[in-house]
N, C-alpha and C positions, 0 to 999 in steps of 0.2 A: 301615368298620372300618379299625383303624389295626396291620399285618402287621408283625409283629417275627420277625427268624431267628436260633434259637439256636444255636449252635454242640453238635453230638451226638454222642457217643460213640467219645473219643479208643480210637485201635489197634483200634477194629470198627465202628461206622458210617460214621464221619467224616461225616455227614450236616450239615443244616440242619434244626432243629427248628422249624417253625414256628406262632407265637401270635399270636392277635390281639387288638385294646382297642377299644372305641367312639370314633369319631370324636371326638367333646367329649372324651374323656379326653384328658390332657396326658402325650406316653410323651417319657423323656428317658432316651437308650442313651449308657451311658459305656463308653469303650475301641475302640482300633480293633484290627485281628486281626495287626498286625505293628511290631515297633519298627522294624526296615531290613532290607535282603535281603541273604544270602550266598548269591552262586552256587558252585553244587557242585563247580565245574571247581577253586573255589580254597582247598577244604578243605583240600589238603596244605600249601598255603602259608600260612592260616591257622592251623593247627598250629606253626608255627616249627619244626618238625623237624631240618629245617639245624641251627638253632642247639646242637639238644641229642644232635648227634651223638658231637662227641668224649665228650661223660658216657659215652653205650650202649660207644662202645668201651674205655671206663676199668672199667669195669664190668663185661665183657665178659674183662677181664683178669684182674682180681680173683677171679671168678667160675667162673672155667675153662669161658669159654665159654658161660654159664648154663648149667652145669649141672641143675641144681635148674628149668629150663625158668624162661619168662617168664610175671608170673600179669596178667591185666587184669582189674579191675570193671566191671561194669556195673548200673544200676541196673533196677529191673522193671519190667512194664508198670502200675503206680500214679504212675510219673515219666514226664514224655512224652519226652523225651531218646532221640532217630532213631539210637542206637549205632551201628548196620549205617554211617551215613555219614562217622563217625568212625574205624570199625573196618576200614572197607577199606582208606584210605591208609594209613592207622595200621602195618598188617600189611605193605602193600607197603613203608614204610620199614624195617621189622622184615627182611625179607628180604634187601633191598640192604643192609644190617648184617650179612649172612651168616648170620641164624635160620630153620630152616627150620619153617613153618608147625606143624607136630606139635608143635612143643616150644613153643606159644603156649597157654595156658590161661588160658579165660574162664569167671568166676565170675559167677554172678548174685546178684546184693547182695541178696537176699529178705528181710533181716531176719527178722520174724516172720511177715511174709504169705505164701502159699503157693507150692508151689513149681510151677518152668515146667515145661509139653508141650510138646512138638516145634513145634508153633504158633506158642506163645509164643516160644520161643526162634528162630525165623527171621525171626521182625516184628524182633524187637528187635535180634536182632547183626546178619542179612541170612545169604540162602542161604550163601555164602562159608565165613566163618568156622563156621557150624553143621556144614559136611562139613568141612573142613580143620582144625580148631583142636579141640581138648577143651575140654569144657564142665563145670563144678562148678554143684552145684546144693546150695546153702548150707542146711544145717540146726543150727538154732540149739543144739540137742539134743548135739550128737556132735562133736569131732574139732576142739575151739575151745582155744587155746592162750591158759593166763594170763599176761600180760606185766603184771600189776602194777596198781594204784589210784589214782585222781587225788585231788586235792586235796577233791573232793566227796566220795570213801569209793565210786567209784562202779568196780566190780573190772573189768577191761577181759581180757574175752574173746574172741579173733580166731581167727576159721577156721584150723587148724595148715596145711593145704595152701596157702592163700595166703602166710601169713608163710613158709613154705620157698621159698617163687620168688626165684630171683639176682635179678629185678630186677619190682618191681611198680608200676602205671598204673591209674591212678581214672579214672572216666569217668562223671559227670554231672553233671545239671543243678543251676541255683542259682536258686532260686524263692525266694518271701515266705514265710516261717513263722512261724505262730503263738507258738513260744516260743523257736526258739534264732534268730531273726532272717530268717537264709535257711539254707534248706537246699543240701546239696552243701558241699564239701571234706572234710572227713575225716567228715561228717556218714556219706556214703555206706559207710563202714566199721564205725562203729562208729554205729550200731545195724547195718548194713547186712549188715556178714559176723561179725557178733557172739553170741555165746554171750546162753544166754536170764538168765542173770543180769545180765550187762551191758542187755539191753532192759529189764527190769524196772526197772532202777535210772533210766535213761533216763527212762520211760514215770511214774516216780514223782512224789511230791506234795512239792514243795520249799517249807514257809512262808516261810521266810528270805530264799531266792533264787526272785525273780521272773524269767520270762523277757521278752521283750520281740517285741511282731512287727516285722520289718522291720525291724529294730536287730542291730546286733550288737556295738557300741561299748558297754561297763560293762553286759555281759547276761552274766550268771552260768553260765545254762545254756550258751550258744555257747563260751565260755572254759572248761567242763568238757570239750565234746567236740574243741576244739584242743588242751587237752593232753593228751585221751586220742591223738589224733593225732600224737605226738610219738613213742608209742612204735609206731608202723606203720613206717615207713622207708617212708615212699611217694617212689619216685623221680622219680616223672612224676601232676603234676592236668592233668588235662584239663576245665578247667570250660566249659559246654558254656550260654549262655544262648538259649532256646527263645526265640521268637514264640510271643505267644499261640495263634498256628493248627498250632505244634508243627514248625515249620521253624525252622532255626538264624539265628540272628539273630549273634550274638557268639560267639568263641571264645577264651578263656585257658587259656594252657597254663606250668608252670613247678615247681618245688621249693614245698615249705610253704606259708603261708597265703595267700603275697600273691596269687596267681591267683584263691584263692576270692573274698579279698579287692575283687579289682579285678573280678569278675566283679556282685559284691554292689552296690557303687557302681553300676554300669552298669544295672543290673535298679531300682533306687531309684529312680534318673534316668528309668527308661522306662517304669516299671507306675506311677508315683505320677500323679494324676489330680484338680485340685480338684472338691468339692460344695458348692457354695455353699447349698444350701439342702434341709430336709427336707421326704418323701413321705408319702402316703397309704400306697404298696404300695410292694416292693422285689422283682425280680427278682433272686435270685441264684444263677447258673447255675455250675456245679461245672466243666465242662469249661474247660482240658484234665486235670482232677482226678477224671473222671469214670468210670472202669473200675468202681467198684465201692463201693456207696451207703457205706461205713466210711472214708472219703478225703473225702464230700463236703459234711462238716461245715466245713471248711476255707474254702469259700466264703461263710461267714457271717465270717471276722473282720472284714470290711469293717463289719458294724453291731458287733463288738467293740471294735473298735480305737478307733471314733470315739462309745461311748460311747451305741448304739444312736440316733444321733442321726439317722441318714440317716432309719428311718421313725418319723413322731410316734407318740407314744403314743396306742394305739387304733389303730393301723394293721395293715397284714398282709405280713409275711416269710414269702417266699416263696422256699426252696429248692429248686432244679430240677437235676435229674440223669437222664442215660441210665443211671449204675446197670449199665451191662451186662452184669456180672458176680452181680448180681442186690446180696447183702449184703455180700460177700466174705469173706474169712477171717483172722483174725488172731492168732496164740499165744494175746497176751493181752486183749485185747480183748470177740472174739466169745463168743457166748451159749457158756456153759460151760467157758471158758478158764478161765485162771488169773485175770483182771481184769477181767471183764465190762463194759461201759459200763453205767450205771444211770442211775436217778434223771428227774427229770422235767427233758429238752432244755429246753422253752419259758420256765421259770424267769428263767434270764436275759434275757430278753427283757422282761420287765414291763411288762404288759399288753396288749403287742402277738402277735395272732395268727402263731403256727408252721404255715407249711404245708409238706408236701413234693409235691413234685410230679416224677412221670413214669412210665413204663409197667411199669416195673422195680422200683418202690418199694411196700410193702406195708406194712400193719401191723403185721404180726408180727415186721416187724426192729425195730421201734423198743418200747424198754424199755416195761414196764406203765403206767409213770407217765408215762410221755412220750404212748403213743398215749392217753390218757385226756384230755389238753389238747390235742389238736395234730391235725393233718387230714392225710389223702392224697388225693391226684388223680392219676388212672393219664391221666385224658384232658384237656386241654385245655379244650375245651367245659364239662365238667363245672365245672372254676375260675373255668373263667370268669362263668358261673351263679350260682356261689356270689357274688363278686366285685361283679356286679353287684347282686343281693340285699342288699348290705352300703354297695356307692357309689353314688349317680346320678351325681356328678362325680368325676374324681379324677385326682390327680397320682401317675404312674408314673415309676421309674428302676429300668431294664436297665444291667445288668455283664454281659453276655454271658462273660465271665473273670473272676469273681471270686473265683476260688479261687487268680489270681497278681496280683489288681489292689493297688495301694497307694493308699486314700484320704486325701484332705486337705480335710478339711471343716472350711469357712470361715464356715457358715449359723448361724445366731441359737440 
């Protein structure tokens, strides 16, 4: 037997999930688990801190001192983005600028997913900041201040407690996304600490304007949420590029777009990966996307993008996630919200089998129409039964990441 390890359950197993294939099967694993290493001693200097000192004390004047306290974002645990390694220096430079910790407020950019426990908030900012700093916990509902409408009609509503801080800092990651290109830079605001009609409008069906994955160059939807980002006054991005294994790999930091910017370039350059040719079966494994089975759709743009070409027709996609969160939860999304997901998943796929797989995944999360075409596997074994019942030979490819891989398929 031919033993594949999957990467499992970012912020709670961190494990190795492991599968196996028959010997004669052909298994071809794309991606490896790091673009380069940052060691930790040199985050403050990776930061440029230095550099954007005299701004804090121009600001600082303006300000009275920040009055109105200092506000930081951070993204949730559905972004794998190590905050806590961010937020430490971050604060130690806050300080030698004469802030004293108290007057630091960290908002968790929830959007419309659920809000954090005490858990959750110590994984993601670090014990530190959790006793010392104040912490918001964003509800899309209450207390979001309208600064006005973009050129899409789309109404831009922002948490009032964040827009009051003398001086406000973004903080996350910049991944592949399915329609605004990458996610991160003013993305992490608006939906992030956004009023639920600003999500709605986000979360909407644009005929006109397509988005694009992995684009962000004449992509409609990304150029709606930088000019909703215009009217944020963010002082400071700190765009923040993960390793697939959710260690930091890159850091940009800076005023406006250009940091998300330069961060996007760099994530293009590292997650793009060519296929020269299509499978029988496709592994595609949701982690580091993987907290909670409504995120881990994401890992199928890889057969979107390229036009379902990676598995031939009559083949089997195969979704894999820890799920650990079991469905999760979302404003609008989740069964009986305001925008349910519906409709029959496997559709797009034509003619090739939907499966999901892992121990966390159930029927009952997936729409009526979906589990009527589409299969679960809680165990291994069990797939693989099936699997073999369907191949005697077969050609396999593993994404162990493909919920941040970017394909370049080159095959017939």
């Amino acid at each position: 037997m031919r033993l594949v390890k999957l990467p499992w359950g970012a912020w709670y197993q961190e494990t190795m999930k492991s599968i196996s294939f028959p010997s004669k099967w052909k298994v071809d694993i794309y991606g490896s688990d790091h673009y380069e290493s940052l060691p930790r001693n040199s985050l403050r200097k990776q930061l440029h801190l230095g550099e954007w000192q005299s701004q804090v004390q121009c600001k600082k004047n303006l300000t009275n001192g920040f009055e109105n306290g200092i506000g930081i974002a951070v993204d949730d645990l559905t972004r794998p983005t190590p905050a806590k390694d961010i937020l430490n220096p971050l604060i130690e430079f806050l300080n030698d600028q004469g802030v004293s910790t108290h007057e630091i407020n960290i908002f968790i950019a929830s959007g419309a997913h659920r809000p954090f426990q005490r858990g959750d908030v110590v994984q993601k900012i670090g014990q530190t900041a959790y006793q010392q700093c104040v912490v918001h916990h964003h509800s899309p509902f209450c207390h979001n201040e309208y600064l006005g409408k973009t050129t899409m009609k789309t109404p831009v509503y922002v948490n009032e407690y964040f827009m009051k801080m003398s001086l406000k800092i973004a903080i996350g990651t910049v991944l592949p996304h399915s329609s605004v290109g990458f996610g991160g830079g003013a993305k992490l605001i608006v939906p992030g600490l956004s009023g639920i009609e600003t999500i709605k409008h986000l979360h909407g069906d644009f005929p006109h304007c397509k988005g694009k994955f992995a684009g962000i160059s004449d992509n409609p939807l990304r150029k709606n949420i930088d000019e909703a980002g215009k009217l944020l006054d963010i002082d400071l991005f700190i765009q923040v590029v993960c390793n697939p294994n959710r260690s930091i790999a890159k850091i940009f930091t800076g005023e406006g777009v250009l940091p998300y910017q330069q961060a996007a370039d760099y994530v293009r350059e590292k997650a793009t990966f060519p296929i020269k040719k299509n499978y029988d079966i496709g592994i595609f494994n949701a982690y580091p996307l993987d907290t909670e089975f409504l995120q881990a759709g994401k890992a199928l743009d890889i057969m979107r993008s390229t036009e379902n070409k990676v598995v031939r027709e009559g083949g089997s996609v195969i979704l894999s996630s820890a799920a650990s969160e079991g469905h999760g939860f979302h404003h609008l999304r989740s069964p009986g919200m305001i925008a349910p997901f519906s409709g029959d998943w496997s559709k797009p796929y034509e003619g090739r089998d939907l499966i999901f797989f892992g121990e966390n995944i159930s029927p009952a999360m997936l729409p009526e129409e979906t589990r009527i075409n589409t299969q679960v596997f809680n165990r291994w074994e069990n797939l693989l039964a099936f699997l073999k019942r369907k191949y005697t030979l077969a050609d396999v490819a593993v994404f162990p990441y493909a919920s941040i891989q970017i394909p370049n398929y080159t095959g017939s």
